[in-house]
C-alpha positions as CSV (number, residue, x, y, z in Angstrom):
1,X,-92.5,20.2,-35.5
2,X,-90.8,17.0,-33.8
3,X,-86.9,17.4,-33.8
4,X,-85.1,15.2,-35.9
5,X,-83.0,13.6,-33.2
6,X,-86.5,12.6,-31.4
7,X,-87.6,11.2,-34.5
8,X,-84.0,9.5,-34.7
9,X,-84.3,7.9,-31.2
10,X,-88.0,6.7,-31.4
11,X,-88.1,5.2,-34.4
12,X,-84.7,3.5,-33.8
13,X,-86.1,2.6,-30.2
14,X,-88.9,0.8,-32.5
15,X,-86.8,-0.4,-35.1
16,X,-84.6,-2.8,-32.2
17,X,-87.6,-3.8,-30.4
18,X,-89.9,-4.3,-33.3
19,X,-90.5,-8.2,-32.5
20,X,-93.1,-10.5,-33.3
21,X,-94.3,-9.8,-36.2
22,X,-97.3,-6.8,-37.1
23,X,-99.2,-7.4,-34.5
24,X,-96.8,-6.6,-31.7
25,X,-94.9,-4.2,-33.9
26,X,-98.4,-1.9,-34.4
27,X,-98.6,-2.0,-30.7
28,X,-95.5,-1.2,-29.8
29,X,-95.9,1.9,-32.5
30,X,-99.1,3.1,-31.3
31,X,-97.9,2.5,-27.3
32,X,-94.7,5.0,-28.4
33,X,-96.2,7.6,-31.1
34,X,-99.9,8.0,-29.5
35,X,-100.1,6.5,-25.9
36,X,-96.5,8.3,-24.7
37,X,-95.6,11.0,-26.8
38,X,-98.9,11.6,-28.7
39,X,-97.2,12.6,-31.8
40,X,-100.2,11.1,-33.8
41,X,-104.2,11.0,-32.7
42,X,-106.1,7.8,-32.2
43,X,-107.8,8.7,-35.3
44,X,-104.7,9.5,-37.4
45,X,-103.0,6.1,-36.2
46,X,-106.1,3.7,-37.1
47,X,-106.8,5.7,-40.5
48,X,-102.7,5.4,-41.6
49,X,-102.9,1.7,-40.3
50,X,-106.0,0.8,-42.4
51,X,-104.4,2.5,-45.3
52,X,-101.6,0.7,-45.1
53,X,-103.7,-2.6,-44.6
54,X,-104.8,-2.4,-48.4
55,X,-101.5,-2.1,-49.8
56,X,-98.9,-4.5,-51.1
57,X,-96.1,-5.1,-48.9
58,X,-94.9,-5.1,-45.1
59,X,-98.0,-3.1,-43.3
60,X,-96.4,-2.5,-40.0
61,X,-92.9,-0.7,-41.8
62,X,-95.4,1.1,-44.2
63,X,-97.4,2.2,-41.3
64,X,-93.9,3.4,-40.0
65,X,-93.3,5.3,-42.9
66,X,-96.2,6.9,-42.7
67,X,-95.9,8.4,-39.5
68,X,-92.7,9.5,-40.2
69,X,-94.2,11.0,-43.0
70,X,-96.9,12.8,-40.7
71,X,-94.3,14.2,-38.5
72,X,-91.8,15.6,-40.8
73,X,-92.5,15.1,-44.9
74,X,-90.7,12.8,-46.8
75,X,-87.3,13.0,-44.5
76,X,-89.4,12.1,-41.8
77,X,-90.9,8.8,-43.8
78,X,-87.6,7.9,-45.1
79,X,-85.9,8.2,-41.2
80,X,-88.6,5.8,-39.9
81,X,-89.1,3.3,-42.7
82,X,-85.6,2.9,-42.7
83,X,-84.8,2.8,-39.0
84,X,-87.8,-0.2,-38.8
85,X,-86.2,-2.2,-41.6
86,X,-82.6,-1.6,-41.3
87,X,-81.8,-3.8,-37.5
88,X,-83.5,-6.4,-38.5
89,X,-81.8,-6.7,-41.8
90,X,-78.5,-6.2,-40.1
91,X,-79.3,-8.6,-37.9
92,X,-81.0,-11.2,-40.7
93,X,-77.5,-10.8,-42.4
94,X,-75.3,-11.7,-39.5
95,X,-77.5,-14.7,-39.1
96,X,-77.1,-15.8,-42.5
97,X,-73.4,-15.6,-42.7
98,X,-73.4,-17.9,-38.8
99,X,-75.9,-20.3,-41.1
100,X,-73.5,-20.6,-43.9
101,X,-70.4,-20.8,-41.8
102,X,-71.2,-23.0,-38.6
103,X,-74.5,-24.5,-39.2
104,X,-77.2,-25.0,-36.3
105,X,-76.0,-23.2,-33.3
106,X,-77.9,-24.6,-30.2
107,X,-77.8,-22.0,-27.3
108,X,-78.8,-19.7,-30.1
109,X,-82.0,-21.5,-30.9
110,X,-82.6,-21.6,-26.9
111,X,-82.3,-18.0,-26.6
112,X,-84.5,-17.5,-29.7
113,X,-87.3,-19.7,-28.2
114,X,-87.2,-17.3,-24.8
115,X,-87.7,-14.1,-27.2
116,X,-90.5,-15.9,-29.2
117,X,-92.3,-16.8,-26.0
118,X,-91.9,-13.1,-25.0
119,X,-93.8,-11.6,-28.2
120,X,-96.8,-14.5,-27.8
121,X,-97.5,-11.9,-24.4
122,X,-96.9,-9.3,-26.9
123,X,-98.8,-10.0,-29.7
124,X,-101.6,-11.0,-27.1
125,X,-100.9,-7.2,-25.9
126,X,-101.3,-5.7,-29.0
127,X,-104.8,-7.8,-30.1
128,X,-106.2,-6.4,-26.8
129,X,-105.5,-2.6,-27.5
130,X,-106.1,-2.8,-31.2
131,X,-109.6,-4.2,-30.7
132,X,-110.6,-1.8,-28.0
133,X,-110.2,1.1,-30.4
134,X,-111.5,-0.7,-33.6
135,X,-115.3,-1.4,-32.0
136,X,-117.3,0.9,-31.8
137,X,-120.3,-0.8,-33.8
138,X,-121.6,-3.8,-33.1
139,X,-121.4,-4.4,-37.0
140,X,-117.5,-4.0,-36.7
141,X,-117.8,-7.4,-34.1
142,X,-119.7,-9.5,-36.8
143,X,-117.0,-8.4,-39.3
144,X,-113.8,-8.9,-36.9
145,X,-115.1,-12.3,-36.5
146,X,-116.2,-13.1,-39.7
147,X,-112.9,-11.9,-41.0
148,X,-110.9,-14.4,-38.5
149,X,-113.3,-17.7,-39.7
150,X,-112.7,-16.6,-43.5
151,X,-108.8,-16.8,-42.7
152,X,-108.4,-19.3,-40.6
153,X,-111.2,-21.5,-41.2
154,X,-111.1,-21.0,-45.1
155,X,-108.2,-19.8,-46.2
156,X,-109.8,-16.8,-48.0
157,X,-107.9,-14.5,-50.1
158,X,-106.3,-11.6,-48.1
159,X,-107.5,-8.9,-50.6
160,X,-111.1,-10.4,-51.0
161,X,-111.7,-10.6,-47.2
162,X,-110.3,-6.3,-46.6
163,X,-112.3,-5.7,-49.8
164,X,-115.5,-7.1,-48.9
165,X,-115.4,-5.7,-45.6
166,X,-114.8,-2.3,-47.3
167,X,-117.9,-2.6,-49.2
168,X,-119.6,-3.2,-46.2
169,X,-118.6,-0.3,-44.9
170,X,-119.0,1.8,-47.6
171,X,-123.1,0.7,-47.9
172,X,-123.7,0.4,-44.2
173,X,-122.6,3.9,-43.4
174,X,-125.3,6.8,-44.1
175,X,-124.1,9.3,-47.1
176,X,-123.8,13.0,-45.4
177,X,-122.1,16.2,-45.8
178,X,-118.6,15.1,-45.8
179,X,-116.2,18.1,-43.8
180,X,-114.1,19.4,-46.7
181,X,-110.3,18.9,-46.9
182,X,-107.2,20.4,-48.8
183,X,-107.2,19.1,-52.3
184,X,-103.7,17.5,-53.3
185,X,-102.3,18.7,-56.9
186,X,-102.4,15.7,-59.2
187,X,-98.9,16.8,-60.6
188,X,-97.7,17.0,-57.3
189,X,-98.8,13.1,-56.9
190,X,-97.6,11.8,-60.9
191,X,-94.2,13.8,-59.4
192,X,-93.8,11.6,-56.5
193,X,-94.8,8.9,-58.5
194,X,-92.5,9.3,-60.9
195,X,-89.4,10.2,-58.9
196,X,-89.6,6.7,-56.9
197,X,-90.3,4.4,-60.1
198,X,-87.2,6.1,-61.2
199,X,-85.3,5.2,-58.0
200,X,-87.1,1.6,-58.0
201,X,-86.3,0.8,-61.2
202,X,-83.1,2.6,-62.1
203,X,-80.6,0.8,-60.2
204,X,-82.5,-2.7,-61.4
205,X,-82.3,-1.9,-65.1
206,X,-78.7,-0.9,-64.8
207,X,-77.6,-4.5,-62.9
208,X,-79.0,-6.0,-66.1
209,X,-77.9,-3.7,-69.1
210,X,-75.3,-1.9,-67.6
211,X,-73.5,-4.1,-65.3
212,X,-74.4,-7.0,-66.9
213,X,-74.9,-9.4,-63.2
214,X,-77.8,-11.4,-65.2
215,X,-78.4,-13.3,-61.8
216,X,-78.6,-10.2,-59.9
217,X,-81.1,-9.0,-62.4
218,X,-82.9,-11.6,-62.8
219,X,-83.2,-11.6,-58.6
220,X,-84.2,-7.8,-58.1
221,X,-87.1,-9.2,-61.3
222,X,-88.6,-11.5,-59.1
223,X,-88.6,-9.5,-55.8
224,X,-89.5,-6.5,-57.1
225,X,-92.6,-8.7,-58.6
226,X,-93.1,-10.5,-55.3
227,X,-93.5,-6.7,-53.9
228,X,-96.4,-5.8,-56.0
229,X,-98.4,-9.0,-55.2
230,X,-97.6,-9.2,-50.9
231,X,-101.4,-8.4,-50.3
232,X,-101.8,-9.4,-46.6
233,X,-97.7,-9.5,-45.3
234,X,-95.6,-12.0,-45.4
235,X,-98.1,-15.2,-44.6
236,X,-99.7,-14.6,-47.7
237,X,-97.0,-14.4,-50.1
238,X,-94.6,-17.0,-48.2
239,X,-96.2,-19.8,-50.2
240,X,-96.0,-18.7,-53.5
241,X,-92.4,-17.6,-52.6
242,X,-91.6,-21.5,-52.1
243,X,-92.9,-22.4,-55.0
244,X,-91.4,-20.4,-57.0
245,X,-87.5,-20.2,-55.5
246,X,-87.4,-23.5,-54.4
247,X,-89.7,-25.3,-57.4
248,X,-89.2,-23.2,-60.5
249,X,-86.0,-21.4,-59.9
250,X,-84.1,-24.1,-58.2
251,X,-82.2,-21.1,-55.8
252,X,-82.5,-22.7,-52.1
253,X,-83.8,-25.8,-50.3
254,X,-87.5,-26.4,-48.8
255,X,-85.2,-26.9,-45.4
256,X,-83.3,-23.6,-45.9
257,X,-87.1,-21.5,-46.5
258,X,-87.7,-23.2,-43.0
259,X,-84.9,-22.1,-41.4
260,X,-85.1,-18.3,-43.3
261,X,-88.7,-18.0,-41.9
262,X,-87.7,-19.6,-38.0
263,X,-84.8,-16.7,-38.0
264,X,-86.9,-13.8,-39.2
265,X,-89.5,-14.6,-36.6
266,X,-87.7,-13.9,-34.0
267,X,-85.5,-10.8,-35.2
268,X,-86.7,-7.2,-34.8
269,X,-88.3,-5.8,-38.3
270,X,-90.6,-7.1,-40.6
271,X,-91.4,-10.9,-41.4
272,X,-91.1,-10.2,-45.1
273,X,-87.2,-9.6,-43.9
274,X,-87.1,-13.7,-44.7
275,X,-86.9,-12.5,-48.4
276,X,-83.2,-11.1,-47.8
277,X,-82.6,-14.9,-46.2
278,X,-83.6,-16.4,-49.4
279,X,-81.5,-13.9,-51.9
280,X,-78.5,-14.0,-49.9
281,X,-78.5,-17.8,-49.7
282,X,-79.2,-17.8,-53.8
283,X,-76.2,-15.5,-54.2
284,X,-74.2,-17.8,-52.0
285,X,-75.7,-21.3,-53.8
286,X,-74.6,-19.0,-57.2
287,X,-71.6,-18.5,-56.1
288,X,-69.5,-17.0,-53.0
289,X,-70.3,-15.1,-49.6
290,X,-69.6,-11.9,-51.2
291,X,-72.4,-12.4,-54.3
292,X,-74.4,-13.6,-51.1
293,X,-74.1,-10.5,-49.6
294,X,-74.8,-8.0,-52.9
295,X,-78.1,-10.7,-53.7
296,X,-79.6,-9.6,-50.0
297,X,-78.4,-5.8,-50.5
298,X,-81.0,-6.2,-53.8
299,X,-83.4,-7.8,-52.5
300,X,-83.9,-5.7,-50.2
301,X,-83.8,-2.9,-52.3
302,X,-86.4,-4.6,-55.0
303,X,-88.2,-5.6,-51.4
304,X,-88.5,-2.2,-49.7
305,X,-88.2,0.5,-52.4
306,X,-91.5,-0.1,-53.3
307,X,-93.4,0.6,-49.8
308,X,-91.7,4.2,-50.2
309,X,-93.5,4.5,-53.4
310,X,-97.1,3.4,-52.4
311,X,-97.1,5.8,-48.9
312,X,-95.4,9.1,-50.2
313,X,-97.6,9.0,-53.5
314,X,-101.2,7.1,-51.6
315,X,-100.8,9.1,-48.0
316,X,-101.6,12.7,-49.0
317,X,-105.3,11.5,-49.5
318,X,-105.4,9.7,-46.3
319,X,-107.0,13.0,-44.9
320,X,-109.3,13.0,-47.9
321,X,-110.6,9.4,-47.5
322,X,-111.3,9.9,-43.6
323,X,-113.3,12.9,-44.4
324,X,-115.4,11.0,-46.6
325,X,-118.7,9.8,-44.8
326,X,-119.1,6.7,-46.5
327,X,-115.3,6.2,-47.1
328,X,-114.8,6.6,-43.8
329,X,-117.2,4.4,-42.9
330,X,-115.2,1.6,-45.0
331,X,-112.1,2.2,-43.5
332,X,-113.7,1.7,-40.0
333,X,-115.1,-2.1,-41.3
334,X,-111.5,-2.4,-42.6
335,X,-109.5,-1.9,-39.0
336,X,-112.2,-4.1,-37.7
337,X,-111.7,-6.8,-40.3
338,X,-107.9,-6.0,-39.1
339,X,-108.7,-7.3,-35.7
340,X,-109.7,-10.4,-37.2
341,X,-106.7,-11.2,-39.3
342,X,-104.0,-9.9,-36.3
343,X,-105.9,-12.6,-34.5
344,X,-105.4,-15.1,-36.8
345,X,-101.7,-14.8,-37.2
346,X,-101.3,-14.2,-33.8
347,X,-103.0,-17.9,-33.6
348,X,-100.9,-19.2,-36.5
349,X,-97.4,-17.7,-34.6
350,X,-98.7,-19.4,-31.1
351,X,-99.1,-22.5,-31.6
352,X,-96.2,-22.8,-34.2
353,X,-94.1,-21.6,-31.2
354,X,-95.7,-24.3,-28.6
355,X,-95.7,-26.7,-30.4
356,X,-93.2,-28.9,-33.3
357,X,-96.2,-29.6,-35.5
358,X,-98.9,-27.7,-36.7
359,X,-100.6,-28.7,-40.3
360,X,-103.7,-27.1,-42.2
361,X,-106.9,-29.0,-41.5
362,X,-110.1,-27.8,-42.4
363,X,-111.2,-26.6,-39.7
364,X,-107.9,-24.2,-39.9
365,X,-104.5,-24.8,-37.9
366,X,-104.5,-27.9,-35.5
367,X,-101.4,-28.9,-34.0
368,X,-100.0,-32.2,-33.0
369,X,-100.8,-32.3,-29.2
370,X,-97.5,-34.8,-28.7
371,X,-95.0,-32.2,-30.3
372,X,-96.2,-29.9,-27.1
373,X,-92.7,-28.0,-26.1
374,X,-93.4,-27.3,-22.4
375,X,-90.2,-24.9,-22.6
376,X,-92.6,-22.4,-24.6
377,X,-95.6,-22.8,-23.0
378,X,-94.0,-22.3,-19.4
379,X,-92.3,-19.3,-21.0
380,X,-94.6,-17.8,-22.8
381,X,-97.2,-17.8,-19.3
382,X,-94.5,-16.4,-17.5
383,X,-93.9,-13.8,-20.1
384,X,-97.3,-12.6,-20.2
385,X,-98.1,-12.4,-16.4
386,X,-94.9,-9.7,-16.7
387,X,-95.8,-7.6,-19.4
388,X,-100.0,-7.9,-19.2
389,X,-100.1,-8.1,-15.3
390,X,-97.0,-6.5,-13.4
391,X,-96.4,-4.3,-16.8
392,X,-93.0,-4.8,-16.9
393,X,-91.2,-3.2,-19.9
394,X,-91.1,-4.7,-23.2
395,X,-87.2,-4.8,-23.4
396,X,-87.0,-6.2,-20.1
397,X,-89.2,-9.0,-20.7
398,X,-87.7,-10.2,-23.4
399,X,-84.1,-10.8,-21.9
400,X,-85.9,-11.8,-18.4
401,X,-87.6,-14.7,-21.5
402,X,-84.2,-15.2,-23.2
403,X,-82.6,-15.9,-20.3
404,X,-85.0,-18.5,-18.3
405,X,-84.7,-20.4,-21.9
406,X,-81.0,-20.2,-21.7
407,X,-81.2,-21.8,-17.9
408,X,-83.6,-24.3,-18.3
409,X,-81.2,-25.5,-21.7
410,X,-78.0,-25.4,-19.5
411,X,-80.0,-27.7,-16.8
């Protein structure tokens, strides 16, 4: 059984470095839990990690949770879905409070563009490993790729693109005896389900009817509703986000969504963390720094709670699934089809990184050659020959990035 004070350290270790959105944060998992310390099987990693790809919410913190959860129970999922989420959101935080108080800071945008010219070499990094151990068909190819055009070409649905690679899966793979598998008690699973709708919910009914904070309420509402609906991470639900707090509800600005989704791009933790951006800067527009800060304390809560909910009730029949032939078979279409939308956001991140101006075409994402930043493509080339050729440390690259961006802005 892996000591708790191991558990503490790596998933900490991953919760500080846990940059550039999934790609680069499912590499750096698998590079810590199944390259270094083997705590988890290849086979154990890409079933969790498909798993997680068909639920609602952050997949990288749920695929966190999860192996926390594989280690050491519920403590152990709890430990490392909070240790992914809670830097970033500390950080998030501090960030918002600069942004309310001082406005644009400069050198901090130049450091920022060294770190996000660090993870393009990482996500890079984490496409290359995650497609070498997702083919082993030529079938899962044809679907990798299919799954990038439908994306980025086409803008397909998240859900219909996973699902339709499932099914072809499912049919392609021959039915055979399936190796048998403990059966999980269903009261055990309404138990768990049960238990966290209560600790979801409880604290959201209680801002409304027993405090009485309507705004609150009506803000844990809306996230918690916005959690059930994130098929696909953060780029799929960012623009119905906008819509709805800057259009209908009237919370923030079009220009402060920018500037919420720039900052959680280059902090550790999950992209979705641009969700406690928006609710602290409603609390703040609503009134004070202090309503600020309890806003982003519930939306993370409405945010997070729920990812809890869907691995310790859902990742019991992980097992079950994998031992299915044909279910199996779907689940190995699915971390293909994976490859294909990693590769699309890791496209998407790119060239919003190079370059100042990047619009929707239909042929996809096409950027406006003359808002090339040569800052970020010279960084970005320098960052990858150290981490892909001379394999310098993660860590190490990224303040070797940060701090060529900081030269180059104080020349």
């Amino acid at each position: 059984m892996t000591p708790l004070a191991e558990l503490f350290r790596t998933f900490g270790k991953i919760g500080c470095l846990s940059f550039g959105g999934p790609a680069a944060q499912i590499a750096l998992m698998h590079k810590e839990l199944v390259d270094r310390r083997a705590w988890l099987s290849e086979k154990d990693f890409l079933a969790g990690l498909s798993f997680c790809m068909l639920l609602p919410g952050p997949e990288a913190m749920q695929l966190a949770t999860y192996s926390g959860w594989r280690l050491r129970g519920t403590l152990g999922g709890l430990i490392a879905g909070l240790l992914f989420v809670l830097p970033g959101a500390a950080v998030i935080l501090a960030l918002a409070l600069i942004y309310v108080s001082y406005g644009d800071l400069p050198i901090v945008q130049t450091l920022f563009l060294g770190v996000k010219a660090a993870v393009l070499a990482i996500v890079l990094e984490a496409l290359i490993k995650v497609a070498k151990r997702a083919f082993k068909l030529p079938l899962h190819w044809g679907l990798a790729l299919a799954s990038f055009i439908a994306i980025f070409v086409f803008a397909l649905p998240f859900p219909a693109v996973i699902g339709v690679a499932a099914l072809i899966g499912y049919l392609t793979t021959p039915a055979a005896e399936h190796v048998p598998t403990a059966r999980v008690p269903l009261m055990q699973t309404a138990a768990t389900i049960a238990i966290w709708l209560a600790l979801w919910w409880l604290p959201i009914l209680a801002l409304g009817f027993v405090v009485g904070q309507d705004f609150l309420f009506q803000l844990a509402l809306f996230f918690s509703k916005l959690a059930t609906v994130t098929f696909g991470g953060a780029y799929a639900v960012l623009a119905y986000m906008g819509q709805e707090v800057v259009q209908s509800l009237g919370w923030i600005s079009a220009a402060n969504l920018i500037d919420g989704l720039g900052l959680a791009e280059t902090t550790p933790g999950p992209l979705i963390l641009v969700t406690e951006f928006v609710g602290f800067l409603a609390g703040f527009n609503e009134g004070s720094i202090a309503l600020g800060i309890l806003a982003a304390l519930v939306t993370l809560w409405a945010t997070f709670a729920p990812c809890f909910l869907w691995i310790f009730a859902g990742a019991p029949y992980i097992a079950w699934m994998s031992a299915q032939p044909r279910l199996s078979g779907a689940l190995s279409a699915i971390t293909a089809a994976v490859v294909g939308v990693i590769a699309n956001l890791s496209i998407w991140f790119a060239l919003n990184v190079i370059f100042a101006k990047v619009e929707r075409s239909s042929l996809g994402w096409i950027p406006d050659i003359t808002s090339l930043d040569w800052r970020a493509l010279v960084l970005s080339v320098i960052a990858a020959v150290l981490l892909l050729r001379l394999h310098i440390g993660l860590l190490t690259v990224l303040f070797i990035s940060a701090l060529l961006a900081l030269g180059v802005f104080l020349i």
